[in-house]
BATORMI-265976 format. One record per atom (N, C-alpha, C): residue number from 0; residue in three letters; atom name; x, y, z. Coordinates in steps of 0.2 Angstrom, whole numbers, plus 5000, padded with zeros to 4 digits. Layout:
BEGIN
+-----+-----+----+------+------+------+
!   k !   r !  a !    u !    v !    w !
+-----+-----+----+------+------+------+
! NUM ! Ala ! CA !    X !    Y !    Z !
...
+-----+-----+----+------+------+------+
//
This chain:
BEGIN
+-----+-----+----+------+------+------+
!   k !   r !  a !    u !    v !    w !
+-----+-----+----+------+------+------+
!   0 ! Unk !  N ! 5358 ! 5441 ! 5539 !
!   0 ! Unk ! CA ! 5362 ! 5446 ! 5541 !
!   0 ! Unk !  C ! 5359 ! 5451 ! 5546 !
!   1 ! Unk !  N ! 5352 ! 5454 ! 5545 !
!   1 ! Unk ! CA ! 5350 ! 5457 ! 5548 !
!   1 ! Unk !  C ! 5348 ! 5456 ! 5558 !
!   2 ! Unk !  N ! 5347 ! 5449 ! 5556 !
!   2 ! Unk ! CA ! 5345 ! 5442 ! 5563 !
!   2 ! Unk !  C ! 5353 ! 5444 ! 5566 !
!   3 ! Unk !  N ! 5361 ! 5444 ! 5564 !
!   3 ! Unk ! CA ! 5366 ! 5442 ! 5568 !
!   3 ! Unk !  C ! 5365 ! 5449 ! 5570 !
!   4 ! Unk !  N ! 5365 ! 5454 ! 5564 !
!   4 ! Unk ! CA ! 5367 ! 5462 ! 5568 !
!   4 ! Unk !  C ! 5363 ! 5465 ! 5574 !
!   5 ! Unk !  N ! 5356 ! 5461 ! 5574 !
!   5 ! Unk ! CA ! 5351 ! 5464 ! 5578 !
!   5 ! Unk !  C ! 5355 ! 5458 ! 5587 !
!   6 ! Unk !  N ! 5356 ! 5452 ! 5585 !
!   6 ! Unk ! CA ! 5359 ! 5449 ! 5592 !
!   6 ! Unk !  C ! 5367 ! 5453 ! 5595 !
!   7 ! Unk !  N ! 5370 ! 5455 ! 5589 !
!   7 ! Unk ! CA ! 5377 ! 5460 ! 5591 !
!   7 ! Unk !  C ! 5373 ! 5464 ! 5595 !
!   8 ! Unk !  N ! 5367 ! 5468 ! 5594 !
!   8 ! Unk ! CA ! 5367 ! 5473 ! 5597 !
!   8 ! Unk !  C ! 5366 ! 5473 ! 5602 !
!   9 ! Unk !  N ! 5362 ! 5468 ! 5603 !
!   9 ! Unk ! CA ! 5359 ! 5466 ! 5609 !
!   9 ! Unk !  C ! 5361 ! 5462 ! 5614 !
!  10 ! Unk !  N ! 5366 ! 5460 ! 5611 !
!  10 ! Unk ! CA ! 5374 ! 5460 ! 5615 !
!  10 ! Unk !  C ! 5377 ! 5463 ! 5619 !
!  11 ! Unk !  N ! 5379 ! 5470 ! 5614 !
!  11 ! Unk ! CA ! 5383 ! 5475 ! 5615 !
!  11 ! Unk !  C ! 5379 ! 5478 ! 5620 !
!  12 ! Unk !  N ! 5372 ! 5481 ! 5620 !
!  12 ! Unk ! CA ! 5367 ! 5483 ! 5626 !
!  12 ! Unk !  C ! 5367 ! 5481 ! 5630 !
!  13 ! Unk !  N ! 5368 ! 5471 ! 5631 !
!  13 ! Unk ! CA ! 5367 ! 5471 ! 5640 !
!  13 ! Unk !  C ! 5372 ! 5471 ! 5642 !
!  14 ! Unk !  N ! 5379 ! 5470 ! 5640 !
!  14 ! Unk ! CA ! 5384 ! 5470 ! 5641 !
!  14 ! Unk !  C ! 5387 ! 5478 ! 5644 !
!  15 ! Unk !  N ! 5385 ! 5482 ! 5639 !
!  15 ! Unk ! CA ! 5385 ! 5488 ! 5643 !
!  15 ! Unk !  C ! 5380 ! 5490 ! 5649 !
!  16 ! Unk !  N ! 5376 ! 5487 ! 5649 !
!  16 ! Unk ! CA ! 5373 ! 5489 ! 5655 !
!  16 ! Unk !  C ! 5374 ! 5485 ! 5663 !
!  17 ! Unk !  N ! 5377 ! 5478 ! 5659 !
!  17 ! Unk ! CA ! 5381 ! 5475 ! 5666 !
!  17 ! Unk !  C ! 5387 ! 5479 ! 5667 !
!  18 ! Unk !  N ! 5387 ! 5482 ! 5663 !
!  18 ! Unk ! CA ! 5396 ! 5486 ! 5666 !
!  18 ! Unk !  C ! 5393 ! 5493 ! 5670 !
!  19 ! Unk !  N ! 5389 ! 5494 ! 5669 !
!  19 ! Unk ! CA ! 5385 ! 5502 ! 5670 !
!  19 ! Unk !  C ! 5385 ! 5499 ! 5678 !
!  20 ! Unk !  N ! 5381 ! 5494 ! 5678 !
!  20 ! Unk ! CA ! 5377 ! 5491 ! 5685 !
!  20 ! Unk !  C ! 5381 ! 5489 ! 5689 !
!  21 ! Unk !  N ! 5388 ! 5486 ! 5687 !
!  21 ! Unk ! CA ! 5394 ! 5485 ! 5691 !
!  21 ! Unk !  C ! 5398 ! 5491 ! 5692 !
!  22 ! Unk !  N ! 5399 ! 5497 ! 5688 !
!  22 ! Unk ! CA ! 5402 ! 5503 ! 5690 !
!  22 ! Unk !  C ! 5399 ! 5504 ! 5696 !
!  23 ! Unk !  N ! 5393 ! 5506 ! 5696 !
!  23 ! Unk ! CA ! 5386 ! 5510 ! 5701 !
!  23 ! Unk !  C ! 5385 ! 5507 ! 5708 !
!  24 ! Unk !  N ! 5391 ! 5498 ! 5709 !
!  24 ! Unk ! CA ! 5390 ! 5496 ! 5713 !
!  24 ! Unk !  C ! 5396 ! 5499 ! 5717 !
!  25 ! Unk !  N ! 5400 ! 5503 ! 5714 !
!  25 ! Unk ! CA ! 5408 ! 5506 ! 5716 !
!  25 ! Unk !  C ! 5408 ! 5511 ! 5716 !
!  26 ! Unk !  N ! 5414 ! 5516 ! 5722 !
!  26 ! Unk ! CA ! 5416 ! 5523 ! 5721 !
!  26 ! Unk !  C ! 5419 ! 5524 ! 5716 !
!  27 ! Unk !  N ! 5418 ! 5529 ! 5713 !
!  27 ! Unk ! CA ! 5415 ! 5533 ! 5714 !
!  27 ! Unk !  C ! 5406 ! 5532 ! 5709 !
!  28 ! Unk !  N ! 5403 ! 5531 ! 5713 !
!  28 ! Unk ! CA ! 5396 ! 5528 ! 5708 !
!  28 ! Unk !  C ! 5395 ! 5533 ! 5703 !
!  29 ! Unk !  N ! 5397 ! 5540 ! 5702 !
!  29 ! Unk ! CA ! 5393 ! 5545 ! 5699 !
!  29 ! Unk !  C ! 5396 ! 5543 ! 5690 !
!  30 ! Unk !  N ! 5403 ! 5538 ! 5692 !
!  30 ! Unk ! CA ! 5406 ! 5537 ! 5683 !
!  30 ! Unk !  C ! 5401 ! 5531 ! 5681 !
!  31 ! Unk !  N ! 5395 ! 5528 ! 5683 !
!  31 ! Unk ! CA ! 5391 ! 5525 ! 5680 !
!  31 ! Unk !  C ! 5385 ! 5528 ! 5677 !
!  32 ! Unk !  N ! 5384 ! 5532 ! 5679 !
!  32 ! Unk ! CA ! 5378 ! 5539 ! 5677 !
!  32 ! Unk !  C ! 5385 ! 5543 ! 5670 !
!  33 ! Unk !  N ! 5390 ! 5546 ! 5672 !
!  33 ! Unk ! CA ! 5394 ! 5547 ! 5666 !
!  33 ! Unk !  C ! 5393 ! 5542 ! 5661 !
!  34 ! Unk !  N ! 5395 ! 5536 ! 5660 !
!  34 ! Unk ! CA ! 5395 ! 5531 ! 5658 !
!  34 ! Unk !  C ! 5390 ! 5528 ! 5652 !
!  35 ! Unk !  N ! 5385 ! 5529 ! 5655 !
!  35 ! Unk ! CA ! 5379 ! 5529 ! 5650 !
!  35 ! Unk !  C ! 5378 ! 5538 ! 5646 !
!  36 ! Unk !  N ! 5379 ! 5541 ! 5648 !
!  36 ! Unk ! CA ! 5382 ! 5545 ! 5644 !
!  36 ! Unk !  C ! 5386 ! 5544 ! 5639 !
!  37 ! Unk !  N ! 5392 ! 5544 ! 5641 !
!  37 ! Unk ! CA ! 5398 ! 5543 ! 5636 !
!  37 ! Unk !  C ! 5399 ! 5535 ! 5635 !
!  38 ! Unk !  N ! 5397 ! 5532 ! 5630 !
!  38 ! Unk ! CA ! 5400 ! 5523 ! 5629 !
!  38 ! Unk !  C ! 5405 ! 5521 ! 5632 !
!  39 ! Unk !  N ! 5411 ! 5525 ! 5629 !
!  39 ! Unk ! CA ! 5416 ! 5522 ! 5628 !
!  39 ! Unk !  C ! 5420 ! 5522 ! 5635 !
!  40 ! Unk !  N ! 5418 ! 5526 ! 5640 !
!  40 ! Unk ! CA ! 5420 ! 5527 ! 5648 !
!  40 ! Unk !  C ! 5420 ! 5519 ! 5652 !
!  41 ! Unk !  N ! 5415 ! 5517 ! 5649 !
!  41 ! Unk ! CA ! 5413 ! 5514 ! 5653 !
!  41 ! Unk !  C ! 5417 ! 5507 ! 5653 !
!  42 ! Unk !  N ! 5420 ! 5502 ! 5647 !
!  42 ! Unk ! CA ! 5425 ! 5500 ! 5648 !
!  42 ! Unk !  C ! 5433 ! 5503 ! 5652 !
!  43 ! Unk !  N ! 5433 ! 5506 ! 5650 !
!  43 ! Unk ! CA ! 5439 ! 5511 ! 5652 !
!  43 ! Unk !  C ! 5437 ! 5509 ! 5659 !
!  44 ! Unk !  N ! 5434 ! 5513 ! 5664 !
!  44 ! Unk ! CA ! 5434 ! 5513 ! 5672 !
!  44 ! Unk !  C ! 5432 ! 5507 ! 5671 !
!  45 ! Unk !  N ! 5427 ! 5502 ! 5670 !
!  45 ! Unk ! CA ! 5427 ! 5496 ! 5672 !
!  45 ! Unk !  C ! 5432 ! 5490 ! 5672 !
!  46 ! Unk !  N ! 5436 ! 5491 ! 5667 !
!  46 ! Unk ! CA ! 5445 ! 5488 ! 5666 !
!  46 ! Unk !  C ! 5449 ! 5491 ! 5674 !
!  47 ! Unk !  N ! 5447 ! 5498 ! 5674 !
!  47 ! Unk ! CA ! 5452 ! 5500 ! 5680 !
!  47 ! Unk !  C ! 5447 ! 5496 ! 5688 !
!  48 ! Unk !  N ! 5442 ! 5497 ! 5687 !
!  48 ! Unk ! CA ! 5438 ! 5497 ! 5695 !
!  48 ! Unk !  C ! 5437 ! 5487 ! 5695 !
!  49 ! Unk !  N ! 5443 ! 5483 ! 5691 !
!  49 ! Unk ! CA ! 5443 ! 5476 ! 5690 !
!  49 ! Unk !  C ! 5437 ! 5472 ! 5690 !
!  50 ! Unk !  N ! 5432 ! 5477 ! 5683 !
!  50 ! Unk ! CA ! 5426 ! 5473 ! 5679 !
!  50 ! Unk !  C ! 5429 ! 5470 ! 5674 !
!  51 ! Unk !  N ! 5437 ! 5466 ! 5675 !
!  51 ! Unk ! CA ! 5437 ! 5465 ! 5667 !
!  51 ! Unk !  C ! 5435 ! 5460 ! 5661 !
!  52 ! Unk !  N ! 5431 ! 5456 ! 5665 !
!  52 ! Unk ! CA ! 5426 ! 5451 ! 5660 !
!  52 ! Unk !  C ! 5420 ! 5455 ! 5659 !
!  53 ! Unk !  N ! 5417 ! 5460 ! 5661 !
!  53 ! Unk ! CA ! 5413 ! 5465 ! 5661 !
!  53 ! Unk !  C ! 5416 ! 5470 ! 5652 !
!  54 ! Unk !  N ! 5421 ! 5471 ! 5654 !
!  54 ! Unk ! CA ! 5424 ! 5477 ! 5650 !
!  54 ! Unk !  C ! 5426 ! 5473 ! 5641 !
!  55 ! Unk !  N ! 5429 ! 5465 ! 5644 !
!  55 ! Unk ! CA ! 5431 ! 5460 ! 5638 !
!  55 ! Unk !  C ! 5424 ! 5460 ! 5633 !
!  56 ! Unk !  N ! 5419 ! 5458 ! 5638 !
!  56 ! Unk ! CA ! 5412 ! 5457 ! 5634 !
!  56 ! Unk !  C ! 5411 ! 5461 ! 5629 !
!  57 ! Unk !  N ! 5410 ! 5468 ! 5630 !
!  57 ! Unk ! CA ! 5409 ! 5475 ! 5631 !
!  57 ! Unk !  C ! 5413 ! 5476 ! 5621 !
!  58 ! Unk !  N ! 5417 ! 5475 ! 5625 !
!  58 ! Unk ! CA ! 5421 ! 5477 ! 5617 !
!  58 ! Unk !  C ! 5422 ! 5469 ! 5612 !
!  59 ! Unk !  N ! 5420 ! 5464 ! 5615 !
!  59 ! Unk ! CA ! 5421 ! 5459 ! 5610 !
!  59 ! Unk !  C ! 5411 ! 5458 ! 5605 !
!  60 ! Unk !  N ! 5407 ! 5462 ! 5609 !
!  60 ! Unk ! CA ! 5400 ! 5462 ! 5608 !
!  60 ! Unk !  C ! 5402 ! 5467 ! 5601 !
!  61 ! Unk !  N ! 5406 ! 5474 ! 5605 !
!  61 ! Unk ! CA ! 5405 ! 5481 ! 5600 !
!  61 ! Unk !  C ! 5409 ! 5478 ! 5594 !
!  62 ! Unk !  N ! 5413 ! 5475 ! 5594 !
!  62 ! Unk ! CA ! 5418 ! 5472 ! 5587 !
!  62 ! Unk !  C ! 5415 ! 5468 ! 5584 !
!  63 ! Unk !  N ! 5409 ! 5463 ! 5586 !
!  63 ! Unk ! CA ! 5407 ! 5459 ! 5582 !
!  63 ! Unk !  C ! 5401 ! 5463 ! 5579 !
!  64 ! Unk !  N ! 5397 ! 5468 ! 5581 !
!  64 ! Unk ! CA ! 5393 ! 5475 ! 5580 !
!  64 ! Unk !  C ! 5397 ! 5477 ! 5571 !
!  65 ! Unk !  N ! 5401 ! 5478 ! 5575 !
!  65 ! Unk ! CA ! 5405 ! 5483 ! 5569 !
!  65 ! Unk !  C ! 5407 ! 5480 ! 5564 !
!  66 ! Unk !  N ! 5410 ! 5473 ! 5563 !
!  66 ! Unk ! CA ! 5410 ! 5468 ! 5557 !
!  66 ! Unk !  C ! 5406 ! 5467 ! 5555 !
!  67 ! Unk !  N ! 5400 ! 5466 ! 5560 !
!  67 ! Unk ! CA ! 5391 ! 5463 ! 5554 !
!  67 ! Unk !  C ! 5391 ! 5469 ! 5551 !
!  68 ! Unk !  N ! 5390 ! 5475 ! 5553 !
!  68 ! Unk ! CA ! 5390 ! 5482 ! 5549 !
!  68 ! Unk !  C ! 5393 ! 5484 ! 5542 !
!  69 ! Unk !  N ! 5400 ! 5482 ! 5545 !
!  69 ! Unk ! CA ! 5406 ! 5485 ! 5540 !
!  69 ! Unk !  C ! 5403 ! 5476 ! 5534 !
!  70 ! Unk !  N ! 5401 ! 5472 ! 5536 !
!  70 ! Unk ! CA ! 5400 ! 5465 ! 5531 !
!  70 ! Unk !  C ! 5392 ! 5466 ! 5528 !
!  71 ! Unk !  N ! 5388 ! 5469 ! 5531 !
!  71 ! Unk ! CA ! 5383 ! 5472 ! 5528 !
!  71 ! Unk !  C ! 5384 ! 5478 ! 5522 !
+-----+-----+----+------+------+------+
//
């Protein structure tokens, strides 16, 4: 269990950081610096700034994150 939770995460890490790096590639750049700040931003404007297999990843990583936890 601890092998699946540690690949969720690490899922869920690059997945967020492809969505950071495709924000930062757009206007207004400065919601990619917000972004990493706040998690949850960053699907949000990546779904609007048309990252949406960026943003799908994103949260199907954090879901599978959250069941290995809540099944832990």
């Amino acid at each position: 269990m601890g092998i699946a939770l540690a690949v969720a995460l690490a899922a869920f890490a690059v997945a967020h950081l492809t969505l950071v790096a495709g924000l930062a590639r757009r206007r207004p750049w400065w919601r990619a610096i917000l972004a990493l700040a706040v998690p949850p931003l960053a699907p949000w404007w990546g779904w609007r700034a048309g990252l949406r297999a960026r943003a799908i990843a994103w949260g199907t990583a954090l879901a599978l994150y959250a069941i290995g936890v809540a099944a832990a």
